[in-house]
N, C-alpha and C positions, 0 to 999 in steps of 0.2 A: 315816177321813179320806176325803172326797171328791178322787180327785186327777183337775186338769184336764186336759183333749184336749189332747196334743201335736202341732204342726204336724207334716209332713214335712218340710218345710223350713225351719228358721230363719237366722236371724243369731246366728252367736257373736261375740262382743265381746271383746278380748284387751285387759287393763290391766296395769300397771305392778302396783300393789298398792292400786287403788283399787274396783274390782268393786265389793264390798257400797255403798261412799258411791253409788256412780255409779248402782245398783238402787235404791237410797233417793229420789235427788235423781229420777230418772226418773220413779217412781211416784208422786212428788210433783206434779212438772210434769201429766203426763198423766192428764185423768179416767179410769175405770174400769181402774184398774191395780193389779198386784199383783207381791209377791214371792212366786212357788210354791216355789221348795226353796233352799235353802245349801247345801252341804257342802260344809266346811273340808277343807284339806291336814289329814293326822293328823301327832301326835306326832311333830317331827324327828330323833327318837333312831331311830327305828325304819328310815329309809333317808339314805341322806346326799344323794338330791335334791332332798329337801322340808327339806334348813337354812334355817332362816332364813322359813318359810313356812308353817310352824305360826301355825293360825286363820285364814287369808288363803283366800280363796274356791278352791277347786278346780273347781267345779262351781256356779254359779248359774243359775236356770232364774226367766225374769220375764217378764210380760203386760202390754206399754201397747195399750192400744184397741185388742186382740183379736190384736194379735201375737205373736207368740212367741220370746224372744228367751234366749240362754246366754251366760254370760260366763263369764269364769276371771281370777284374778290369775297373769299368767307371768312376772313379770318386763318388763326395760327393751329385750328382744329386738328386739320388735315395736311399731311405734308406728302409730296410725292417719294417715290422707292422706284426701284430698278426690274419691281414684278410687273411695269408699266413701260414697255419702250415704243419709238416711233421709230420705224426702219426708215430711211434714206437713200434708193438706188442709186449709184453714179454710173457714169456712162464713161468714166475713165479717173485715174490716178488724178492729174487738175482738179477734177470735182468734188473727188473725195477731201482732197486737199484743203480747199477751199471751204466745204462744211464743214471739217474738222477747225479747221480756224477759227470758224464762226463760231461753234455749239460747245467745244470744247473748254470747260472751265473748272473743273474738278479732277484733277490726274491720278488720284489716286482712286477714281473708280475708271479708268478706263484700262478696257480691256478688250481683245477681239471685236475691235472696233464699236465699242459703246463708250459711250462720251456722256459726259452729264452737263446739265449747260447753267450759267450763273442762275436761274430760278430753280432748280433741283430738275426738270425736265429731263429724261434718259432718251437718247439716241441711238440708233445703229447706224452706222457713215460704213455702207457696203459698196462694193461693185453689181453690179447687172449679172455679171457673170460668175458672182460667189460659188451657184452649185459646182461649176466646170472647175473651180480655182480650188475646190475641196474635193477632188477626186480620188487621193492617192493620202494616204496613212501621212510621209512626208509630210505633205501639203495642211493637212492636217493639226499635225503636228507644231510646226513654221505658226499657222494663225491663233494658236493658243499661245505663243509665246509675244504677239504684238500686243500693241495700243490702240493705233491707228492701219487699217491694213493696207498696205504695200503691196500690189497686182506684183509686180517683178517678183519682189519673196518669194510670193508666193506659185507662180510660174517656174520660178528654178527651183523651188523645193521638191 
């Protein structure tokens, strides 16, 4: 087995007991991506702090567009927040579009292009070309009043 280059640095992702859907839907969303490893919690007979957690991801290790990213199922401990986002370049209006489609599932926290996605996960669904599209006070202005941003608005503003 060919096994991939692991970053030094990644993101681990902490879910309630949805890890593996959440590796699935990701790798969906995102071209050239992958699930690299699973490994379940073992047999809950064997310690009493894996009840209840037998097959539920211990260890997940996954690739969206060259990132490296780990997650684990820990329980309802920890829940993620918005002081946590993952930026998204697009390379045009289509793409942005198109992520926003995918990630977006919570409306009432989206704002200047941040999106929350059905796991609580925060997104930024930007262009390539944010700094140049933020040049002028207008401009400015125009992207604190979207959801999802709009190159055009933002161009004519």
């Amino acid at each position: 087995m060919n096994t991939p280059a692991i970053a030094a640095i990644q993101p681990c992702l902490w879910f309630d007991d949805q890890a593996r859907e959440a590796m699935e839907y990701y790798v969906s969303v995102f071209p050239d991506s992958r699930i690299d490893e699973v490994i379940e919690y073992p047999d809950e007979s064997l310690d009493e702090h894996f009840r209840g957690m037998s097959g539920n991801v211990l260890n997940g290790r996954f690739t969206l567009r060259g990132v490296n990213f780990v997650c684990l199922d820990g329980g309802p401990i920890f829940t993620f927040n918005e002081a946590v986002s993952f930026v998204v370049t697009c390379a045009d209006q289509a793409e942005i579009d198109r992520y926003w489609a995918a990630l977006s599932h919570v409306p009432g926290s989206e704002q200047c292009g941040w999106c929350k996605d059905r796991f609580g996960v925060s997104w930024q669904i930007i262009p390539a070309t944010m700094g140049a599209l933020l040049a002028r006070p207008a401009q400015i202005q125009a992207m604190m009043a979207m959801t999802k941003i709009v190159i055009a608005e933002l161009e004519n503003a």
